[in-house]
C-alpha positions as CSV (number, residue, x, y, z in Angstrom):
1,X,41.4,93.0,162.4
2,X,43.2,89.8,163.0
3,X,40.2,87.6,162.6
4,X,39.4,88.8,159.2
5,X,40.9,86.9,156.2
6,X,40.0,86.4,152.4
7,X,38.0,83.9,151.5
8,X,37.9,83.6,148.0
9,X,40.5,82.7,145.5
10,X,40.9,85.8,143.4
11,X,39.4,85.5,140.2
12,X,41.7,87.9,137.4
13,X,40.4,88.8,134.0
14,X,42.2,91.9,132.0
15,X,41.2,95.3,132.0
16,X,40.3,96.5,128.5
17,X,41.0,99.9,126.8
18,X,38.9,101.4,124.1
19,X,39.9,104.1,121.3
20,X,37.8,106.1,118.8
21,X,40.6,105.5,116.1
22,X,41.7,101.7,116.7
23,X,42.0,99.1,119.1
24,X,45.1,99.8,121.5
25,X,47.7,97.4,122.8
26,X,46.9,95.4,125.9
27,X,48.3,96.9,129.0
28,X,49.3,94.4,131.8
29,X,46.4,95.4,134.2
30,X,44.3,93.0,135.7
31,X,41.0,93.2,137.8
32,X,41.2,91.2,140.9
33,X,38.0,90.6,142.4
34,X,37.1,88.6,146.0
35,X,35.1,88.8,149.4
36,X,36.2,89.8,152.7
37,X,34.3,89.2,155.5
38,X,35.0,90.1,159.5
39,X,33.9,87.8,162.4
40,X,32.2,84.9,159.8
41,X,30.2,87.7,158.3
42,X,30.4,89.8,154.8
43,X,32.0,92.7,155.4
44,X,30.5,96.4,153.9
45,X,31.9,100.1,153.6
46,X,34.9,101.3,152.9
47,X,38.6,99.4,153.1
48,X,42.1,100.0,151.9
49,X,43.9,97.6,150.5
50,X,47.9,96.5,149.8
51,X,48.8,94.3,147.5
52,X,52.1,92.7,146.6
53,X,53.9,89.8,144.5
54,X,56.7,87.5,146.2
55,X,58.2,84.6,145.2
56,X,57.5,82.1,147.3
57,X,54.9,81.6,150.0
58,X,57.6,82.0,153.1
59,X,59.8,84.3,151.2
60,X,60.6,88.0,151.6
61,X,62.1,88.7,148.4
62,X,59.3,91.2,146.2
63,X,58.4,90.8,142.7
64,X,57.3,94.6,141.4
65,X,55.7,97.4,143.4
66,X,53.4,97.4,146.0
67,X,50.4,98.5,144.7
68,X,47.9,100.4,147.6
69,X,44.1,101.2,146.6
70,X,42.1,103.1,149.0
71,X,38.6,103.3,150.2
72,X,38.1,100.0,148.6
73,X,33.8,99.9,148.4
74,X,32.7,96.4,149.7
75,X,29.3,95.7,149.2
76,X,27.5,91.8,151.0
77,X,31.4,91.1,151.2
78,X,32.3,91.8,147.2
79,X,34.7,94.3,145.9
80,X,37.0,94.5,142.8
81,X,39.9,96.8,141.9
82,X,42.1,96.8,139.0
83,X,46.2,96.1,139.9
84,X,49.2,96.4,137.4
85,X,52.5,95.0,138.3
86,X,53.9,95.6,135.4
87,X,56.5,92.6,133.6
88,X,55.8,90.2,136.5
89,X,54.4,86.7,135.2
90,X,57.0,85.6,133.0
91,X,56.9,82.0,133.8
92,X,57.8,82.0,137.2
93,X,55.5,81.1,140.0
94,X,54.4,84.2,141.9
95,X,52.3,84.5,145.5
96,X,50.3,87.3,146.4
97,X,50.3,89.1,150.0
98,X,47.1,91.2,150.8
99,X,47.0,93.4,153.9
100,X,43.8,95.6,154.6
101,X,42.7,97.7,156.7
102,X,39.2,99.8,157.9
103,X,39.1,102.4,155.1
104,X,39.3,106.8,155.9
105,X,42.2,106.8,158.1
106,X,45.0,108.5,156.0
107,X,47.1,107.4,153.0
108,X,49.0,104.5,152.2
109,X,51.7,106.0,152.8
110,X,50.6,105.6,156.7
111,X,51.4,101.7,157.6
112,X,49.4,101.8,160.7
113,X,46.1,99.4,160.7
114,X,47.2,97.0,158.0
115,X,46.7,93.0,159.0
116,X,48.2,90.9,156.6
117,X,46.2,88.0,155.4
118,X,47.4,84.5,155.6
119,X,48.3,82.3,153.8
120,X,49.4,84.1,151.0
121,X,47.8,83.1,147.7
122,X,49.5,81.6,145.0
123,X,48.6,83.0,141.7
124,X,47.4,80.5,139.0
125,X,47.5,80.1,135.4
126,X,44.8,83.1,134.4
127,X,47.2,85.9,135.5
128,X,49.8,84.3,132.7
129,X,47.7,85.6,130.4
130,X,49.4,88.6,130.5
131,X,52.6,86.5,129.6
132,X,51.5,86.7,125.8
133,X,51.8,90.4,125.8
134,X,55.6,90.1,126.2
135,X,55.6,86.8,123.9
136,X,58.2,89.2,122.0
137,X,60.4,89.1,124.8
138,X,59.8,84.6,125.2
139,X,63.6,83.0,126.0
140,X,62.6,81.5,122.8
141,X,63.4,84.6,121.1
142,X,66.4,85.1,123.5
143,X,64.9,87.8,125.7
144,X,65.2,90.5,123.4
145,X,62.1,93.0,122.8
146,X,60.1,93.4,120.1
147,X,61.4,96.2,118.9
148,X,64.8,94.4,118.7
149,X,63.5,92.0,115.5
150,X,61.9,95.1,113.4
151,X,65.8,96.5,113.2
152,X,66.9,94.7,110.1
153,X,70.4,95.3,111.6
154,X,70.2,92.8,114.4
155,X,69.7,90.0,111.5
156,X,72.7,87.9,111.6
157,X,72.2,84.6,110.2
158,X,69.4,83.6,108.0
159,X,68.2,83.8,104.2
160,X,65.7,87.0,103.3
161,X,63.3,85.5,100.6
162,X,63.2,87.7,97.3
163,X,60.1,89.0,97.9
164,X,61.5,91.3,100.7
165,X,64.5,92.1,98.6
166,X,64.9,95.7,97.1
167,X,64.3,95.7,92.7
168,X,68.1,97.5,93.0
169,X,69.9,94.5,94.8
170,X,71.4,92.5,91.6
171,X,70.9,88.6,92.3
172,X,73.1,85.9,91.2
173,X,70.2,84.1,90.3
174,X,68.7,86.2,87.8
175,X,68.7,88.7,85.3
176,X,69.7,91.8,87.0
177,X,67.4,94.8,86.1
178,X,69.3,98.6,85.4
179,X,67.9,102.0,85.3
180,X,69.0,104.5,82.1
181,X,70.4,107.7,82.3
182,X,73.5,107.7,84.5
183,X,76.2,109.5,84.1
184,X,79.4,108.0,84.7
185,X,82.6,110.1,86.3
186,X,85.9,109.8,85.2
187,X,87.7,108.8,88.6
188,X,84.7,106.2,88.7
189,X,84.9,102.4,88.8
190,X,82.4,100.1,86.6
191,X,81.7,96.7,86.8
192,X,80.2,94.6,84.1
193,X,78.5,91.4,84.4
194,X,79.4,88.0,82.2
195,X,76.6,87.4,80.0
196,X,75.0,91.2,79.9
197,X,77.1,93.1,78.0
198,X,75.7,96.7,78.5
199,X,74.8,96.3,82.2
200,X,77.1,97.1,84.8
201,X,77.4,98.7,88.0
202,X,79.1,102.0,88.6
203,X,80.5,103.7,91.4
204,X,81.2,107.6,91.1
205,X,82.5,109.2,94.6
206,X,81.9,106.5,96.0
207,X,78.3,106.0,95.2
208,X,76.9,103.2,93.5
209,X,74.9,103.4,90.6
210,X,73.0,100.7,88.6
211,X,73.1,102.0,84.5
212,X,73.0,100.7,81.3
213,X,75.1,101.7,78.2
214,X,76.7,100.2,75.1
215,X,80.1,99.2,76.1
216,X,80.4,96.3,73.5
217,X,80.6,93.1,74.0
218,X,81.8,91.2,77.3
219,X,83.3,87.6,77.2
220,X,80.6,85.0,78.6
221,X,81.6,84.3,82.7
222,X,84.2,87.2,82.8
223,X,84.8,89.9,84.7
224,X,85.4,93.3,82.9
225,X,86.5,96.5,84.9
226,X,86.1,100.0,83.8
227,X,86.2,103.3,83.8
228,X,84.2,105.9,81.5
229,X,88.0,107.3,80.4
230,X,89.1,103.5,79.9
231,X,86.4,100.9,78.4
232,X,88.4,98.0,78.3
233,X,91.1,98.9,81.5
234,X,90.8,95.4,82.7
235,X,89.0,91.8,81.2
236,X,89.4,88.5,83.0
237,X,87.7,85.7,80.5
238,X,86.2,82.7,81.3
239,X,89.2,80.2,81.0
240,X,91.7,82.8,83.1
241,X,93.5,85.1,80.3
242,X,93.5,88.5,81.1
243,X,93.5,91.6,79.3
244,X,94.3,95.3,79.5
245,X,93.6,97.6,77.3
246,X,92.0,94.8,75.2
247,X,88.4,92.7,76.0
248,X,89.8,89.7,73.9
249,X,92.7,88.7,75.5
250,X,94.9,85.8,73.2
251,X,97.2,85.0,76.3
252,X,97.1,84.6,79.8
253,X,98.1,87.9,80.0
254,X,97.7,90.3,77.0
255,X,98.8,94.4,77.6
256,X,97.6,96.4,74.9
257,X,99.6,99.7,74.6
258,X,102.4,100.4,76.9
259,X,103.5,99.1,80.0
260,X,105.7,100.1,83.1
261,X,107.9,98.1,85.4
262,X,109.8,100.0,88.3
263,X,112.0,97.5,89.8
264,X,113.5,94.3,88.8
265,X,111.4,91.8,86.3
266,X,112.2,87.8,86.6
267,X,111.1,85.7,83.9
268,X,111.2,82.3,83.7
269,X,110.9,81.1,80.2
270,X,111.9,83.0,77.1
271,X,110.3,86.3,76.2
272,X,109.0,86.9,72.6
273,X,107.9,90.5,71.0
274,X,105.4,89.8,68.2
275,X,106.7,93.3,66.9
276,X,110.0,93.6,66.3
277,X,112.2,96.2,67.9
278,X,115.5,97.9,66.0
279,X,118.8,97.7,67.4
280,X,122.3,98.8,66.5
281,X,125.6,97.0,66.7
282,X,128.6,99.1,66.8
283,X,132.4,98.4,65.9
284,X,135.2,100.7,67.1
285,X,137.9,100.8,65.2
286,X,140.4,98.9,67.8
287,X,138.5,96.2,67.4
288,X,140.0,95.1,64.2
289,X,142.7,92.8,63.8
290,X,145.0,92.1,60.6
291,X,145.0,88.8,58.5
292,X,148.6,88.2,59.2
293,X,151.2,89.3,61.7
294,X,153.6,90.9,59.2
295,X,150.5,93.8,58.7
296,X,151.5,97.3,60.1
297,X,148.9,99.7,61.3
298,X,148.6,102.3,63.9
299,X,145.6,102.1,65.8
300,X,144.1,104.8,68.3
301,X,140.4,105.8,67.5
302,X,140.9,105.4,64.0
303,X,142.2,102.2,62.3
304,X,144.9,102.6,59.1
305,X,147.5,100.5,57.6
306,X,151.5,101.5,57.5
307,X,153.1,98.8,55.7
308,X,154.2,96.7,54.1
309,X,152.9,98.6,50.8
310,X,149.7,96.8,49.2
311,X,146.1,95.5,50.4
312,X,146.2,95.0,54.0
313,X,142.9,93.0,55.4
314,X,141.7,93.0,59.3
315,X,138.9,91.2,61.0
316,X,136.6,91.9,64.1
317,X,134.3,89.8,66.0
318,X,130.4,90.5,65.3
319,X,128.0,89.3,68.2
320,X,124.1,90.0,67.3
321,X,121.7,88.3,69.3
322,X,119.8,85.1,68.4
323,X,117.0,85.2,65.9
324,X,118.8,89.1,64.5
325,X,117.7,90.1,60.9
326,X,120.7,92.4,59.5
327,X,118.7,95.7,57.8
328,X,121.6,97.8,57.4
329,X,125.5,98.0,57.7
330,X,127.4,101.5,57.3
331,X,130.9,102.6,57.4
332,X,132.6,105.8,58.2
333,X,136.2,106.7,57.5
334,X,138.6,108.7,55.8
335,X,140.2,108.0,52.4
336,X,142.2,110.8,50.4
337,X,144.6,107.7,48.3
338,X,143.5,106.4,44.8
339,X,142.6,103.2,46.2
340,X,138.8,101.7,47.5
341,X,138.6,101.1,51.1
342,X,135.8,98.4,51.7
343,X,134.2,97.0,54.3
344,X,132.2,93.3,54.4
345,X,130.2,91.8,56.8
346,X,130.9,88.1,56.2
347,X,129.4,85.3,57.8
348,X,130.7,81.7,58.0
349,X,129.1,78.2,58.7
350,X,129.7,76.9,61.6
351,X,132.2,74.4,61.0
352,X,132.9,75.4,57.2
353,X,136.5,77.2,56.1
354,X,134.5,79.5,53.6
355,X,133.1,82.7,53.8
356,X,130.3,84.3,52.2
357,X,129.8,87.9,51.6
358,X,126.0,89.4,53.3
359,X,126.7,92.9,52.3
360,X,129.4,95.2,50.9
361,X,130.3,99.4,51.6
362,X,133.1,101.3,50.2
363,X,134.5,104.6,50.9
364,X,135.7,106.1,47.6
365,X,139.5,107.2,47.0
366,X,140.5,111.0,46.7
367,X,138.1,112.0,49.2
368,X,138.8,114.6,51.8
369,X,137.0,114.6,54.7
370,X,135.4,111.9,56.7
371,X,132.7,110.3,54.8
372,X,130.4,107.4,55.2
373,X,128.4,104.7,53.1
374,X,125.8,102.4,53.7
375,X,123.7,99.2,52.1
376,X,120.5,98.2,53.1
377,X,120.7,94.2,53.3
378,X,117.5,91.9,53.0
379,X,119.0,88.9,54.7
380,X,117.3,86.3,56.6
381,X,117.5,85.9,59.9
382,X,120.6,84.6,61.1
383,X,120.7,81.7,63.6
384,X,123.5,81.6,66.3
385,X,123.6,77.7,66.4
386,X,124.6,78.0,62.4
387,X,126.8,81.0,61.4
388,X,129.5,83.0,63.2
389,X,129.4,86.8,62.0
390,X,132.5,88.8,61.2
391,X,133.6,92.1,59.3
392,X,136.6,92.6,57.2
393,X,138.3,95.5,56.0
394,X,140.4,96.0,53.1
395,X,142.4,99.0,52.7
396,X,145.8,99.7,50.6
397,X,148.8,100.5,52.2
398,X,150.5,102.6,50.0
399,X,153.5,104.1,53.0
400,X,152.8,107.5,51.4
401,X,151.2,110.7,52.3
402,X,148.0,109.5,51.3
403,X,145.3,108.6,54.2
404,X,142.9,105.1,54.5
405,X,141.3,105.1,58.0
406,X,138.4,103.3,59.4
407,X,136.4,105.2,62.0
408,X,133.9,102.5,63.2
409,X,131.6,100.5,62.1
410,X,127.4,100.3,62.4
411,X,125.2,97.2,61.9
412,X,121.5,97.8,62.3
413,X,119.4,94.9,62.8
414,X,115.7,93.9,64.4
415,X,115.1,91.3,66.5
416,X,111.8,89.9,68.5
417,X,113.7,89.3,71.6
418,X,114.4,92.2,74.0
């Protein structure tokens, strides 16, 4: 068999498939058709055949499988037989080997008889037809399959158009459209959109859902968070101010209803309550001192004049904060003599000797017991920078049996800073 040899360049075209229901995919099968003739003349009867794929025409390193076809019919020198590869031609150049031998001796599996024909031939550009099958897999496309680009998950970079994009995926380009009906939980979270005040976006156990309902109205370019059990929890308007508990924020931050802080709270600038809160200032009796240093008085929890016999007057500091509006002022003591024992809450300019009376209580004489009196004042408020506060108390020393003590005294007053 060494003096046979191949003389035609194989000619490949592909194999097609057929289907009652629709046209299949193209496999990667080929038909190779050529002549074989034996001693200068065409050879006839039956032949087996091996075919396989190298790289290079001296090379020994195999592209694919070898593919073996038995009892090859050869008719005036012509056969043809259908090979597959597989995933071979993908750009590459490729050679194919062909060995045959006298057909009806045994398998392929048997190697004996084969004569390899030289030179191998080098495959042209008709077998890279089969290339376009895998045109999915082109190092264009970075070798992946086609499979790979119908996952939507392998799509990393890129812009979808709108057409592709789902009716419930809210643009930022346009109107957003909602569905009715929803039900919204109360652990839930809503979302509402400048510019569409009863559209918003609602998550409930952590599923989204796309609703519409009349929530009022929504600052233009905010941001408004929700819940169904708190409406206006938290707006953000256009120009920054944020409100909670209120969708029309007047500061940069605006709490409506009460507020929390657990831990320390720094502010740098004043503070300023547009409502204003009621204090008390208290007096204990020690704080008094007399007019003059000839005045005798025991002093303990109680305040009350020994001596020498007459009106005795004593004086203690009042501090009320800046801006203060006095609302009340109230006495409590004890006073069994004949005599009034009064109390004053003076106040004096600063700078000026004189001092002018804001409001006026008296315990009345010949009463057992302790007792207590109070006056409402309607007094303006009372700068710091201009007036220094004080109370007096008059009392009579009589140096008998009879009693005049002062208890304390109690100054109510509002202010707008805390």
């Amino acid at each position: 068999m060494t003096d046979r040899y191949l003389r035609n360049l194989l000619v490949i075209c592909f194999a097609l498939a057929t289907t009652t229901a629709q046209a299949q995919p193209l496999s990667s099968a080929f038909t190779y058709r050529g002549e074989l003739s034996e001693a200068g003349q065409p050879s006839s009867g039956a032949y087996d055949f091996r075919f396989r794929v190298l790289d290079g025409q001296d090379s020994d390193t195999q592209v694919g499988p070898t593919l073996c076809v038995e009892d090859v019919s050869i008719s005036e020198g012509r056969f043809a037989t259908t090979l597959d590869f597989g995933d071979v031609f993908r750009g590459q150049r490729r050679y194919l080997e062909i060995s045959v031998r006298t057909g009806g001796v045994g398998s392929c599996a048997n190697d004996a008889g084969f004569t390899t024909l030289l030179p191998r031939q080098e495959l042209g550009a008709t077998p890279y037809a089969i290339y376009a099958i895998a045109a999915g897999e082109a190092s264009s496309l970075g070798g992946q399959p086609r499979g790979f680009f119908q996952d939507a998950s392998n799509m990393t970079t890129g812009t979808l158009p709108d057409e592709r994009l789902s009716g419930n995926i809210v643009r930022s380009d346009s109107a957003p459209v909602f569905r009715t009906g929803a039900v919204v939980g109360d652990q839930g979270l809503t979302l509402l959109r400048a510019g569409f005040p009863t559209a918003r976006l609602t998550l409930v156990d952590n599923v989204p859902t796309l609703l519409s309902d009349a929530l009022g109205p929504i600052p233009e370019q905010g941001l408004a968070l929700a819940t169904a059990a708190a409406p206006n929890a938290l707006f953000v308007q256009a120009n920054g101010d944020v409100g909670i508990g209120t969708s029309i924020p007047s500061a940069l931050l605006h709490v409506a209803g009460d507020a929390r802080v657990d831990g320390s709270l720094t502010i740098n600038g004043s503070l300023t309550l547009t409502a204003p809160i009621e204090k008390s200032f208290l007096i204990p009796a020690c704080a008094f001192q007399p007019a003059n240093s000839t005045q005798t008085f025991t002093l303990g929890n109680r305040l009350r004049p020994t001596g020498p016999v007459g009106f005795a007057t004593f004086y203690a500091p009042v501090m009320l904060p800046e801006g203060a509006q006095i609302i009340e002022l109230a006495a409590a003591g004890v006073n069994t003599s004949a005599a009034v024992l009064s109390l004053n809450l003076m106040r004096q300019e600063f700078g000026a000797t004189l001092l002018d009376d804001v409001a006026t209580v008296r315990l009345n004489g010949s009463t057992p017991g302790v007792q207590t009196s109070t006056q409402s004042v309607s007094q303006a408020v009372l700068p710091n920078t201009a007036y220094v506060l004080e109370a007096r108390m008059q009392a009579f020393a009589s140096g008998s049996s009879s009693t005049q003590e002062l208890l304390s005294v109690r100054i109510r007053y509002t202010t707008v800073s805390p």
